[in-house]
PDB file of N, CA, C and O in Angstrom:
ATOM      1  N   UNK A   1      54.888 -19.432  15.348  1.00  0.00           N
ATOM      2  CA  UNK A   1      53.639 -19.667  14.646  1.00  0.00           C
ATOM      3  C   UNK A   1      53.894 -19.445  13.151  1.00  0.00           C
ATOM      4  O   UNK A   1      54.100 -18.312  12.717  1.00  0.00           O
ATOM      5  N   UNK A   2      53.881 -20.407  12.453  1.00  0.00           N
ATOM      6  CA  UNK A   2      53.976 -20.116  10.977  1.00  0.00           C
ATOM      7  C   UNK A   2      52.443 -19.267  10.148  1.00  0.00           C
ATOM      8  O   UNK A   2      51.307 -19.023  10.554  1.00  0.00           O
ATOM      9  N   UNK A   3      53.030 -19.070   9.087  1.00  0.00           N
ATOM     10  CA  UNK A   3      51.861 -17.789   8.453  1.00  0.00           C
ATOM     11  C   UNK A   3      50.732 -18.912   8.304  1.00  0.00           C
ATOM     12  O   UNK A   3      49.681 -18.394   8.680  1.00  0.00           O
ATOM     13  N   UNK A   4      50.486 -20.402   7.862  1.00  0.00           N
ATOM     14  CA  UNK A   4      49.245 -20.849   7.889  1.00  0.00           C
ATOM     15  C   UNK A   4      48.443 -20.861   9.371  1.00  0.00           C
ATOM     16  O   UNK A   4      47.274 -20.496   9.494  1.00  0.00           O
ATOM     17  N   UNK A   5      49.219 -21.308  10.382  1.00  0.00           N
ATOM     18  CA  UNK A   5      48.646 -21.052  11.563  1.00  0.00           C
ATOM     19  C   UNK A   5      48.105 -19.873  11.894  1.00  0.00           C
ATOM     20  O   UNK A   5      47.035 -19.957  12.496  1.00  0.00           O
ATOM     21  N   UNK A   6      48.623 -18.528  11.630  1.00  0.00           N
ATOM     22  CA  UNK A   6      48.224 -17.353  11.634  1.00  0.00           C
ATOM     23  C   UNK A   6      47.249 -16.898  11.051  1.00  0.00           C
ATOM     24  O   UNK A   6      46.395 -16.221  11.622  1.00  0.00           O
ATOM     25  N   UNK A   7      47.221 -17.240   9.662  1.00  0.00           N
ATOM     26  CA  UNK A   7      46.152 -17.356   8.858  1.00  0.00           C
ATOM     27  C   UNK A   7      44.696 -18.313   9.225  1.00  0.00           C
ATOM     28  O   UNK A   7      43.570 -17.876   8.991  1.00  0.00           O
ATOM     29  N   UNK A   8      44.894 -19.352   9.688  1.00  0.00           N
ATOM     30  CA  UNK A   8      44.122 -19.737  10.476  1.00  0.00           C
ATOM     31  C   UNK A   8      43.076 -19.275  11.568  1.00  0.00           C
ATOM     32  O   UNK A   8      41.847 -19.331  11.610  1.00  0.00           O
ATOM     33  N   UNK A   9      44.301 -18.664  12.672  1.00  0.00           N
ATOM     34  CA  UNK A   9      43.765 -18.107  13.828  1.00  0.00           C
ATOM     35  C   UNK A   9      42.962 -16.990  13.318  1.00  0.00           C
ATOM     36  O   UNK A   9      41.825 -16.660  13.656  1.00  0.00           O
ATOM     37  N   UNK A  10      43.717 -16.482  12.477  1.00  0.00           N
ATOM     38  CA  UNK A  10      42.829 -14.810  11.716  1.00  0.00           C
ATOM     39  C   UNK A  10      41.289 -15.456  11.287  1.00  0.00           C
ATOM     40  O   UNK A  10      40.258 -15.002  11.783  1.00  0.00           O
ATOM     41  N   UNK A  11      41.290 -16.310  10.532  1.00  0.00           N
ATOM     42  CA  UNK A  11      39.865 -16.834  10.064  1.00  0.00           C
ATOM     43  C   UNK A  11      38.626 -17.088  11.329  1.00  0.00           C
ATOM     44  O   UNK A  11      37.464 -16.694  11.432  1.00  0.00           O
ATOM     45  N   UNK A  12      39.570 -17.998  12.255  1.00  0.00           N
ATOM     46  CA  UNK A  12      38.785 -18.709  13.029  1.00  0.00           C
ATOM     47  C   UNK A  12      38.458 -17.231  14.149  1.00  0.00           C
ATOM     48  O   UNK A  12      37.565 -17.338  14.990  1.00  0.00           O
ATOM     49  N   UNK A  13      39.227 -15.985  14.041  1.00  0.00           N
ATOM     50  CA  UNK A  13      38.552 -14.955  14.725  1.00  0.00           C
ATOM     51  C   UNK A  13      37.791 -14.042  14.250  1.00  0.00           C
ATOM     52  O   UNK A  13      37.307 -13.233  15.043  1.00  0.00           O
ATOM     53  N   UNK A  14      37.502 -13.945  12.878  1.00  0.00           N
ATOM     54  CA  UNK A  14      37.063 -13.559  12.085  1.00  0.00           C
ATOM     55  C   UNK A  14      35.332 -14.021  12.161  1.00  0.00           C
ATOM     56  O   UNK A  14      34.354 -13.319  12.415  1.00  0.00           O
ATOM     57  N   UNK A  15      35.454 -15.871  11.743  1.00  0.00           N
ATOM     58  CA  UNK A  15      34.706 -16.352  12.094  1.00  0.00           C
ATOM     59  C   UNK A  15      33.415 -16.175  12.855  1.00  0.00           C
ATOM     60  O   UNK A  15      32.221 -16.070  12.572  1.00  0.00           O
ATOM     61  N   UNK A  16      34.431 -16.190  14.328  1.00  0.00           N
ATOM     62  CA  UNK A  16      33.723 -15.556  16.022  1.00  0.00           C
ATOM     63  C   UNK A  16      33.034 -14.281  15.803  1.00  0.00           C
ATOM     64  O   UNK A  16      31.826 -14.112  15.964  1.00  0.00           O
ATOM     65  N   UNK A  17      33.749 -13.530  15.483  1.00  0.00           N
ATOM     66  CA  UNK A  17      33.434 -12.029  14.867  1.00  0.00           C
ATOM     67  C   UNK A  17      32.039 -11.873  14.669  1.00  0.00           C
ATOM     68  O   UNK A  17      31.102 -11.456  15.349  1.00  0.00           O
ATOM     69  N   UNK A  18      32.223 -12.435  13.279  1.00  0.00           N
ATOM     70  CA  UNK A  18      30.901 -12.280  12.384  1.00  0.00           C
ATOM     71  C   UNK A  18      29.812 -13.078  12.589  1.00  0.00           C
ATOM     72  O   UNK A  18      28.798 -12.787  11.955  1.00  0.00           O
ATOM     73  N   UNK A  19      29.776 -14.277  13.530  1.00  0.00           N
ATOM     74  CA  UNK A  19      28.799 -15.072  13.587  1.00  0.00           C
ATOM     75  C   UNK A  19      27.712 -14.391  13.997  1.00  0.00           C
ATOM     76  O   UNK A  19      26.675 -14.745  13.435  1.00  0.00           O
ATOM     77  N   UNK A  20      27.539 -12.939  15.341  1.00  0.00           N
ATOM     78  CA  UNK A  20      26.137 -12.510  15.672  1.00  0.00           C
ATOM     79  C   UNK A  20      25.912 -11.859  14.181  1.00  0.00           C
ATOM     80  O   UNK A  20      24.830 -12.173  13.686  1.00  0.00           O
ATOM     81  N   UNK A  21      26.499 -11.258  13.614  1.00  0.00           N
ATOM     82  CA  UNK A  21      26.251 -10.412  12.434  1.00  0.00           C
ATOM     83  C   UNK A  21      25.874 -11.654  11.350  1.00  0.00           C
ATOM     84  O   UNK A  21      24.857 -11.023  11.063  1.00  0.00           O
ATOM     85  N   UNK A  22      25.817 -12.360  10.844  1.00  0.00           N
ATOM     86  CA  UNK A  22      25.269 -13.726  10.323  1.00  0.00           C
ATOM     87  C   UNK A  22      24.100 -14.304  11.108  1.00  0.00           C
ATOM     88  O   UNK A  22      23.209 -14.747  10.383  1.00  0.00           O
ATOM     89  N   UNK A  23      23.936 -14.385  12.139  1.00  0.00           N
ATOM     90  CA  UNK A  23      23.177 -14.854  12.588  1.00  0.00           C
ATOM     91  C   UNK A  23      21.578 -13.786  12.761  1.00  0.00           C
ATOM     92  O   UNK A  23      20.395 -14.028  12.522  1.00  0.00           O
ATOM     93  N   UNK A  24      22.367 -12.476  13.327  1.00  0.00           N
ATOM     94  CA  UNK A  24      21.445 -11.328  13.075  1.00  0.00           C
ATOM     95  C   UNK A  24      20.403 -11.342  11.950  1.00  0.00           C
ATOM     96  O   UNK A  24      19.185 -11.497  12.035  1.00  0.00           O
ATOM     97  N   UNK A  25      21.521 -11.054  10.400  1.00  0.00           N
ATOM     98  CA  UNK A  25      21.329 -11.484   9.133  1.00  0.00           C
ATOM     99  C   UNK A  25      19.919 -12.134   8.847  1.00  0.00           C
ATOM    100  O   UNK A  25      18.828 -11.811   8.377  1.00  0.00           O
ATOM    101  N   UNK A  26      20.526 -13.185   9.372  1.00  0.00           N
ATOM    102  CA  UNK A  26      19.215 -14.769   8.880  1.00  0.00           C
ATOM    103  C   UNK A  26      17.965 -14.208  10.013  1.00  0.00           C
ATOM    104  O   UNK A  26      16.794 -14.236   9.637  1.00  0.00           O
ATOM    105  N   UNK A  27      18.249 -13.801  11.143  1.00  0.00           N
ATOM    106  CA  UNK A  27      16.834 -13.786  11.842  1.00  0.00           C
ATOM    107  C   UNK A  27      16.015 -12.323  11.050  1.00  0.00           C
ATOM    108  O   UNK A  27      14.799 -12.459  10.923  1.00  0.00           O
ATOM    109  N   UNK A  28      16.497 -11.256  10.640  1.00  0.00           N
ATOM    110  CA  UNK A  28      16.037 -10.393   9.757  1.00  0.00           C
ATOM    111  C   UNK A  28      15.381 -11.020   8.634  1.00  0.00           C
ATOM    112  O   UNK A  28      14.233 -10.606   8.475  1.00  0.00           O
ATOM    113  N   UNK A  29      15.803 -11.986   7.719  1.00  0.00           N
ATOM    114  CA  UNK A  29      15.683 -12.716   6.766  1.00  0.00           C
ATOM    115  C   UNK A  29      14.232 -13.326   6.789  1.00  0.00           C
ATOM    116  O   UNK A  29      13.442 -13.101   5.871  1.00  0.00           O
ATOM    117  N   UNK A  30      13.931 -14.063   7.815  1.00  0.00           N
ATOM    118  CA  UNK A  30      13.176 -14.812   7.972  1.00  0.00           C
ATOM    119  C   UNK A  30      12.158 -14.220   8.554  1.00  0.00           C
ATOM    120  O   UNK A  30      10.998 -14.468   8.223  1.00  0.00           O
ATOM    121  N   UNK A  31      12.572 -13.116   9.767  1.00  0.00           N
ATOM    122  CA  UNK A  31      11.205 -12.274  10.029  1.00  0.00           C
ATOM    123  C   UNK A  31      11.038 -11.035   8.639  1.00  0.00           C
ATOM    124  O   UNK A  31       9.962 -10.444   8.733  1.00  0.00           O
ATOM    125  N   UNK A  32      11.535 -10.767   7.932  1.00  0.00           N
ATOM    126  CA  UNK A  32      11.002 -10.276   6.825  1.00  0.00           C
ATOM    127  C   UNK A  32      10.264 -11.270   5.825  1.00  0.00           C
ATOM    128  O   UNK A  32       9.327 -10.835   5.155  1.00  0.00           O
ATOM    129  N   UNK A  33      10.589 -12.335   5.733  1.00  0.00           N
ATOM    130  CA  UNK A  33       9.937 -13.608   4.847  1.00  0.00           C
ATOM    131  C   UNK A  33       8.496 -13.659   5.521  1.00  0.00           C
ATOM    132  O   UNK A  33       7.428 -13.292   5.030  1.00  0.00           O
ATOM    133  N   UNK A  34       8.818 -14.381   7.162  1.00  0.00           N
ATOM    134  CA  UNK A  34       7.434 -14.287   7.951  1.00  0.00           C
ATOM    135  C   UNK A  34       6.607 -13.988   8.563  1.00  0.00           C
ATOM    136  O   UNK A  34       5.714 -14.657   9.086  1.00  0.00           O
ATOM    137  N   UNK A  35       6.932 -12.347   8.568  1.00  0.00           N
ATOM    138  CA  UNK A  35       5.751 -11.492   8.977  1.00  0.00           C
ATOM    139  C   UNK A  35       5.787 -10.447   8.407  1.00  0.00           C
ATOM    140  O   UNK A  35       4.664  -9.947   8.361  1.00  0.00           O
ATOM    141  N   UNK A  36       6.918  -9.564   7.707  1.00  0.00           N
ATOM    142  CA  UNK A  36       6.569  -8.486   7.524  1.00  0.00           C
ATOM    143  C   UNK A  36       6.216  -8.535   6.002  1.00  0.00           C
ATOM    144  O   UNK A  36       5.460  -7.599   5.743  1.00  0.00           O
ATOM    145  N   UNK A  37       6.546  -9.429   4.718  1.00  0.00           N
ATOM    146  CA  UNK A  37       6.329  -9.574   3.438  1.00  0.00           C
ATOM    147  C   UNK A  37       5.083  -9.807   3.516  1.00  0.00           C
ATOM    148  O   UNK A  37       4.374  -9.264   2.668  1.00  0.00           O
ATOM    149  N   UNK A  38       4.412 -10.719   4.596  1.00  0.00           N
ATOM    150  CA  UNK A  38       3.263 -11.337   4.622  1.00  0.00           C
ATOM    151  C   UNK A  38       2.289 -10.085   4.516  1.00  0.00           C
ATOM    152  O   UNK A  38       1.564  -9.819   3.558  1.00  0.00           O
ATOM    153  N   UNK A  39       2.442  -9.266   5.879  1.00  0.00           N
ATOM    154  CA  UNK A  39       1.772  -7.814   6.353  1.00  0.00           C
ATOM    155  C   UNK A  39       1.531  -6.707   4.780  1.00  0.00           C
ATOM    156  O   UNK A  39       0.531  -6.190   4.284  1.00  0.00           O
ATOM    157  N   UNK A  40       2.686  -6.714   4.482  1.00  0.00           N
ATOM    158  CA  UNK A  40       2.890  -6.037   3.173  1.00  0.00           C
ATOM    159  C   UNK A  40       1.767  -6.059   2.362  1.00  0.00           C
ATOM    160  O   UNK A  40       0.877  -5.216   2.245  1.00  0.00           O
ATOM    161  N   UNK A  41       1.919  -7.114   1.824  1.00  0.00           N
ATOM    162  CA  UNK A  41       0.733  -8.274   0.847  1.00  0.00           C
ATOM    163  C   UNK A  41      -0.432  -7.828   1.569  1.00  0.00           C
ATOM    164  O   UNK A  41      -1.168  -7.497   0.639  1.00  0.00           O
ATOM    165  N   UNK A  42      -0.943  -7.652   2.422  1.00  0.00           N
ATOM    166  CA  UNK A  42      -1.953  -7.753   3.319  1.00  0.00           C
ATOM    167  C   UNK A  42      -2.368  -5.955   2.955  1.00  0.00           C
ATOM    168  O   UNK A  42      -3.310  -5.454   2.341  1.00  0.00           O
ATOM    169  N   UNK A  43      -1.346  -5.441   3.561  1.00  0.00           N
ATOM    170  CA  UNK A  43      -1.761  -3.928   3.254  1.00  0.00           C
ATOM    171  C   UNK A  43      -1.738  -3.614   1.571  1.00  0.00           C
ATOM    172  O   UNK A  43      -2.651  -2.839   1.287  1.00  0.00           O
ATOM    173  N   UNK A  44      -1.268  -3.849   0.886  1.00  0.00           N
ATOM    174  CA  UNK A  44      -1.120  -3.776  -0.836  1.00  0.00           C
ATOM    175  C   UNK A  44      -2.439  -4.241  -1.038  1.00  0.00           C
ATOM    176  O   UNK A  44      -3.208  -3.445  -1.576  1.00  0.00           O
ATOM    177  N   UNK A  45      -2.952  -5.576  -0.663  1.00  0.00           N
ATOM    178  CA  UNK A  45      -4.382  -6.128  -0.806  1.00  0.00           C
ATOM    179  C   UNK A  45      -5.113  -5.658  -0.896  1.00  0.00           C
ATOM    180  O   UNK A  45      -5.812  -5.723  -1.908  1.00  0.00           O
ATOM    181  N   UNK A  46      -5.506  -4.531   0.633  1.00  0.00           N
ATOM    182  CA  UNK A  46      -6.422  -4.012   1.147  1.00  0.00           C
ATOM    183  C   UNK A  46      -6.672  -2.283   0.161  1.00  0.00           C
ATOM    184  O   UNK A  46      -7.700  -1.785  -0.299  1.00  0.00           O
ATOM    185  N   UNK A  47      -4.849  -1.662   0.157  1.00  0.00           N
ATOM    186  CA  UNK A  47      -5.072  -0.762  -0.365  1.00  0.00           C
ATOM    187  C   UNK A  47      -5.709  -0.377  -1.775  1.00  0.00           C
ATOM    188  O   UNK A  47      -6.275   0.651  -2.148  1.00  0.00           O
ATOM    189  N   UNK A  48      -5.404  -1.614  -2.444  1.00  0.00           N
ATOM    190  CA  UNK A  48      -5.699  -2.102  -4.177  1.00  0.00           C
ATOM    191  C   UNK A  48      -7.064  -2.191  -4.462  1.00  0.00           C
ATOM    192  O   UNK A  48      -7.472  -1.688  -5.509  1.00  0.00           O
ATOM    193  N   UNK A  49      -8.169  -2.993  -3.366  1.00  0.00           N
ATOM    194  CA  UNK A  49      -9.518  -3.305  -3.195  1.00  0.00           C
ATOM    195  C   UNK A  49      -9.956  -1.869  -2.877  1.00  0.00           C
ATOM    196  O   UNK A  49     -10.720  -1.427  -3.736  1.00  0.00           O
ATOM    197  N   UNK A  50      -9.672  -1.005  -1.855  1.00  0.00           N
ATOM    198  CA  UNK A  50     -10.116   0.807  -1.472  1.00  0.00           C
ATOM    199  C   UNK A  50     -10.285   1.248  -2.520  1.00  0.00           C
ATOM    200  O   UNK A  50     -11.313   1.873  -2.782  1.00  0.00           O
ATOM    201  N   UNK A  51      -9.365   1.049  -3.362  1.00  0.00           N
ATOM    202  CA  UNK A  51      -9.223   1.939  -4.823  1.00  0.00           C
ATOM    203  C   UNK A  51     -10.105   1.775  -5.619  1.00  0.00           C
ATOM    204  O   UNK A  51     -11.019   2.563  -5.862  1.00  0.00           O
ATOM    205  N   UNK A  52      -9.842   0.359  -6.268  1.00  0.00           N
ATOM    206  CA  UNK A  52     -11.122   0.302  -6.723  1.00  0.00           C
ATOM    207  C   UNK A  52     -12.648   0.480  -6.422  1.00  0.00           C
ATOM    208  O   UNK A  52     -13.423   0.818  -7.318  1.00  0.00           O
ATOM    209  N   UNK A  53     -13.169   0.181  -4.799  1.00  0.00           N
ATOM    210  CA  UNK A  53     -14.134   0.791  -4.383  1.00  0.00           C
ATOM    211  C   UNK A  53     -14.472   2.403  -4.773  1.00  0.00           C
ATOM    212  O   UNK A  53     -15.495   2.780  -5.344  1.00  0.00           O
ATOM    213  N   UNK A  54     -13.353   3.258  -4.321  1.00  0.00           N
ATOM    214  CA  UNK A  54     -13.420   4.726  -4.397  1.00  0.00           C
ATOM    215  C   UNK A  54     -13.597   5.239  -6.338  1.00  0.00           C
ATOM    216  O   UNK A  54     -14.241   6.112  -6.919  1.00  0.00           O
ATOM    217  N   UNK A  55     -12.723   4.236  -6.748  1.00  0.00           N
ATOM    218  CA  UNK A  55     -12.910   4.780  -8.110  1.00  0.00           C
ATOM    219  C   UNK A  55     -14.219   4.538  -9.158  1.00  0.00           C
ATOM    220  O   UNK A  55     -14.550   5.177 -10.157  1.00  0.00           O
ATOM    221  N   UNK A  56     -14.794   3.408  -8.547  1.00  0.00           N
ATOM    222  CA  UNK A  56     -16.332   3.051  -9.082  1.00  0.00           C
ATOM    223  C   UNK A  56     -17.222   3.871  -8.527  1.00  0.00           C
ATOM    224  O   UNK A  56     -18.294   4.178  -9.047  1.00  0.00           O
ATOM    225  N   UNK A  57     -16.675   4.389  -7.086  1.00  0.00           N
ATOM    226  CA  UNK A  57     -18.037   4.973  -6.345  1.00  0.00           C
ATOM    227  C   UNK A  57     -17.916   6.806  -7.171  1.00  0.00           C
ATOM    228  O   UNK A  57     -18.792   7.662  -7.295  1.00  0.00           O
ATOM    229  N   UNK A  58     -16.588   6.812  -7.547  1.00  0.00           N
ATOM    230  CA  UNK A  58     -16.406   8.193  -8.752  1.00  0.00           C
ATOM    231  C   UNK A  58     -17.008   8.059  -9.773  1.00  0.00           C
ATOM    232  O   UNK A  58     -17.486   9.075 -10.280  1.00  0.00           O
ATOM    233  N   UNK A  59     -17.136   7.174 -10.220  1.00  0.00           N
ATOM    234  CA  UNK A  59     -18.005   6.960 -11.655  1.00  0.00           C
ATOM    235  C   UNK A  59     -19.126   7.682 -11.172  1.00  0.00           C
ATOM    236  O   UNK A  59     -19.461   8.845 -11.394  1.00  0.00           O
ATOM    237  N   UNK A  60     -19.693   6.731 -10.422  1.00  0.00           N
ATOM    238  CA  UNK A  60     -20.893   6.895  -9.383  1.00  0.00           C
ATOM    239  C   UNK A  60     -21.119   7.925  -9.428  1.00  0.00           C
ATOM    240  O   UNK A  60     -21.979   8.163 -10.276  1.00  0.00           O
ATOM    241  N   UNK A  61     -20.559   9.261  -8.600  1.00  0.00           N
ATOM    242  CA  UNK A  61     -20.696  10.215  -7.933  1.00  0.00           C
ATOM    243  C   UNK A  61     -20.362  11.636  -9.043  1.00  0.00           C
ATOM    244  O   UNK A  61     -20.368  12.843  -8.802  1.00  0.00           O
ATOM    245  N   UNK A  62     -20.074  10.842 -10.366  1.00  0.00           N
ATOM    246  CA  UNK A  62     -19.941  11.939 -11.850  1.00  0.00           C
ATOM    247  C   UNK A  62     -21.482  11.652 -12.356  1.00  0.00           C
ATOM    248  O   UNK A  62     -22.064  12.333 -13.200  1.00  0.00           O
ATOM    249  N   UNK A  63     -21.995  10.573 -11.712  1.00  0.00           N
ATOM    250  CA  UNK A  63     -22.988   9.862 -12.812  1.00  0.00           C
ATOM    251  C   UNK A  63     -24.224  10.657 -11.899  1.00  0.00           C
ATOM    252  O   UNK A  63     -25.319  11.007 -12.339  1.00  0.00           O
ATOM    253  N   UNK A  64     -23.752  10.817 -10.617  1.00  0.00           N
ATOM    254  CA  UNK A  64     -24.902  11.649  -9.406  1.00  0.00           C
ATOM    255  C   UNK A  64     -25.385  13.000  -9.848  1.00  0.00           C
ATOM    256  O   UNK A  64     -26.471  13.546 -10.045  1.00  0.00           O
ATOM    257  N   UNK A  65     -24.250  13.271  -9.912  1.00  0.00           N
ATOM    258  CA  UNK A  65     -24.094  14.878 -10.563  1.00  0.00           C
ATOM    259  C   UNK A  65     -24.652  15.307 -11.521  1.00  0.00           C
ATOM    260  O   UNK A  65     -25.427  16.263 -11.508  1.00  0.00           O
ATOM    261  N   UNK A  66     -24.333  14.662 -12.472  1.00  0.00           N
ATOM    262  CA  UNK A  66     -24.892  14.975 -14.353  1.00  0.00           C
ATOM    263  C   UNK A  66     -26.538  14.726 -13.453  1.00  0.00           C
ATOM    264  O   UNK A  66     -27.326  15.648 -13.246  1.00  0.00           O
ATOM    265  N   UNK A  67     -26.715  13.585 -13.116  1.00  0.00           N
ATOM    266  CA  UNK A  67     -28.631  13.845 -12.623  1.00  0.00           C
ATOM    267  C   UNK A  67     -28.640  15.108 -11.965  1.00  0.00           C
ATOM    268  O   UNK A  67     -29.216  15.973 -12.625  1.00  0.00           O
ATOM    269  N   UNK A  68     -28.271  15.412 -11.082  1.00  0.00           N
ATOM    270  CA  UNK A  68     -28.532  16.538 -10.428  1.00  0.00           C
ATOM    271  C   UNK A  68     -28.931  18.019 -11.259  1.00  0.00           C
ATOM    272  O   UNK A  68     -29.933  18.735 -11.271  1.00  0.00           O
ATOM    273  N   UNK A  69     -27.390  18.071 -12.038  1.00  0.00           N
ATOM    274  CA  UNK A  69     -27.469  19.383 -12.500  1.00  0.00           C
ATOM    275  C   UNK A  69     -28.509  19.258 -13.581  1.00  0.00           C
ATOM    276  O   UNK A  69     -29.150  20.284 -13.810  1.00  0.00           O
ATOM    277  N   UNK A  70     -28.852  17.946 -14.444  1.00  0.00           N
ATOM    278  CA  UNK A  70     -30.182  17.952 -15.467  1.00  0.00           C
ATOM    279  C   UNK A  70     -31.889  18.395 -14.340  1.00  0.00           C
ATOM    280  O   UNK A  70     -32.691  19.266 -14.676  1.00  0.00           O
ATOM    281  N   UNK A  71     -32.015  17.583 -13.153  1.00  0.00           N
ATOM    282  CA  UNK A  71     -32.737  17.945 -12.223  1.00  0.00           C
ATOM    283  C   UNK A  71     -33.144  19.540 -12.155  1.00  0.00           C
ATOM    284  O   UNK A  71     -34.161  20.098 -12.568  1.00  0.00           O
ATOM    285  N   UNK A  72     -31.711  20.201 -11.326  1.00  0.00           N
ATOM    286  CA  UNK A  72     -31.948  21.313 -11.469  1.00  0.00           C
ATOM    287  C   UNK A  72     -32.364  22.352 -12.387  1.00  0.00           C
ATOM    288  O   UNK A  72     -33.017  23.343 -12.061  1.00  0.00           O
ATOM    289  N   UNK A  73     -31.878  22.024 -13.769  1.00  0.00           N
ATOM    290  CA  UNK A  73     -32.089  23.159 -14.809  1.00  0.00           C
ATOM    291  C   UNK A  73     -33.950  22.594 -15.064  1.00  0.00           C
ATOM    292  O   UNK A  73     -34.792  23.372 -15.512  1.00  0.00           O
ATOM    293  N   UNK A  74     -34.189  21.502 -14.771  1.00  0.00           N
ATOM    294  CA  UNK A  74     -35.507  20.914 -14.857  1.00  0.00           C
ATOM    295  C   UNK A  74     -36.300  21.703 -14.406  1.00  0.00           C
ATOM    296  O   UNK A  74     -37.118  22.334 -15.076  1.00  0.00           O
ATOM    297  N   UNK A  75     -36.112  21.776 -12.895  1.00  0.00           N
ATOM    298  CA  UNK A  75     -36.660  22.470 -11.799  1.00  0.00           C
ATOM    299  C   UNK A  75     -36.806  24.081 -12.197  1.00  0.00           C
ATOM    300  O   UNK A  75     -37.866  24.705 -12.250  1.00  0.00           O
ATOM    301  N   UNK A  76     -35.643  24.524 -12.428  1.00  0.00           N
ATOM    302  CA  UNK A  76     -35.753  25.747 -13.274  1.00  0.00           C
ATOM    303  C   UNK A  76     -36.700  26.333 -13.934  1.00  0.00           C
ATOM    304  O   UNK A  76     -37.416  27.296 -13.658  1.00  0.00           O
ATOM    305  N   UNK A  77     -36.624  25.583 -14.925  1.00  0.00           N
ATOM    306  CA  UNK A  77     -37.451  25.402 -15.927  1.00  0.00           C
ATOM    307  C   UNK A  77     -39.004  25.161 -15.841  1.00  0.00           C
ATOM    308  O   UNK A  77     -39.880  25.639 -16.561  1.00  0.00           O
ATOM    309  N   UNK A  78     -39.113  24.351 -14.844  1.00  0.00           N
ATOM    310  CA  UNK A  78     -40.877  24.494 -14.361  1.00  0.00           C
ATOM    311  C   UNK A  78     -41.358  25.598 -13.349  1.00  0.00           C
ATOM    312  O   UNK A  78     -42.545  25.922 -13.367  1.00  0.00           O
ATOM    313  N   UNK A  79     -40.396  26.245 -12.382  1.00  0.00           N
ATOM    314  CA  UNK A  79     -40.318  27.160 -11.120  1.00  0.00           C
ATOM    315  C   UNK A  79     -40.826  28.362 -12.258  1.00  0.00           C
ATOM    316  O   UNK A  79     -42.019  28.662 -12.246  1.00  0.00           O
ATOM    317  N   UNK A  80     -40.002  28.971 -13.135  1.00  0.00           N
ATOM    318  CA  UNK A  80     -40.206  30.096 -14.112  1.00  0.00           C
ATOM    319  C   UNK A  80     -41.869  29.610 -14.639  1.00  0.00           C
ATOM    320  O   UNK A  80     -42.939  30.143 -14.348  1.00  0.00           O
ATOM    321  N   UNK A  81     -41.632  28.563 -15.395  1.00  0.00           N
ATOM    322  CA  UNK A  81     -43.334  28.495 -16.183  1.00  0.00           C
ATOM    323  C   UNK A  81     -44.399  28.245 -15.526  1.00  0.00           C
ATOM    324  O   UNK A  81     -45.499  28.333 -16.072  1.00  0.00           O
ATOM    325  N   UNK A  82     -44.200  27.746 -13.722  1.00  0.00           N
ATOM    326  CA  UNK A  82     -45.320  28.316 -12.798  1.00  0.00           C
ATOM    327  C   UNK A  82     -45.430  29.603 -12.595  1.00  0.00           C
ATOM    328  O   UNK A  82     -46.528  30.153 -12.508  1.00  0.00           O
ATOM    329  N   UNK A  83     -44.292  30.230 -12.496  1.00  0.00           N
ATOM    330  CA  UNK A  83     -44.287  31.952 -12.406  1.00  0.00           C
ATOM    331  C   UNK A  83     -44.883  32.277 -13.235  1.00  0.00           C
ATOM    332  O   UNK A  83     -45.211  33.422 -12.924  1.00  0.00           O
ATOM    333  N   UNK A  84     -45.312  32.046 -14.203  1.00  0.00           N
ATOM    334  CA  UNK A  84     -45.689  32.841 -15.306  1.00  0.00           C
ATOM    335  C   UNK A  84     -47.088  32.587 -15.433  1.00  0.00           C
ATOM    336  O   UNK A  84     -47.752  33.491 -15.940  1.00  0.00           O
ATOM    337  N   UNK A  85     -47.758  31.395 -15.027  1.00  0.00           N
ATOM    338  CA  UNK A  85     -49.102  31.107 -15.209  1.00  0.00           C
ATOM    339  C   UNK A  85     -49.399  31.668 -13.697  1.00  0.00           C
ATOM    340  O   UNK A  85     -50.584  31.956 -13.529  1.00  0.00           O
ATOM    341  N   UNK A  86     -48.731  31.830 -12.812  1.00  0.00           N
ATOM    342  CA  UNK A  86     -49.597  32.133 -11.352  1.00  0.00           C
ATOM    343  C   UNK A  86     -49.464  33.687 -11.222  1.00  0.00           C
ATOM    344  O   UNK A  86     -49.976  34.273 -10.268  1.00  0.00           O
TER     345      UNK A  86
END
């Protein structure tokens, strides 16, 4: 067997070899392309839209507060000056 033949056979077993590992490869490839990048996007979507919900409903819920605690010192404030006339 001369060294190109050898060289040959080495390739063409090489070849054999690696084809599930290539082939593996590409089916990873493509189920990451077509379902799991997709899913991704999907959860990034969803998580991005929460946020902003939660962070407006914080505005919100600073903007609840400041009423409240003005309320209360309100309330205060009239509870004492009924005390005082009753």
């Amino acid at each position: 067997m001369t060294d190109n033949e050898l060289l040959l056979s080495i390739s063409d077993l090489l070849d054999n070899k690696l084809r599930p590992v290539k082939d593996d490869i590409k089916t990873l490839k493509l189920q990451n392309e077509n379902d799991i990048l997709p899913r991704l996007q999907n959860i990034e979507s969803c998580y991005t839209s929460t946020y902003r919900r939660y962070s407006n409903g914080m505005e919100q819920l600073d903007a609840i507060q400041s009423d409240i605690d003005i309320m209360k010192k309100v309330l205060q404030d009239h509870s004492e000056k009924l005390q005082k006339i009753g």
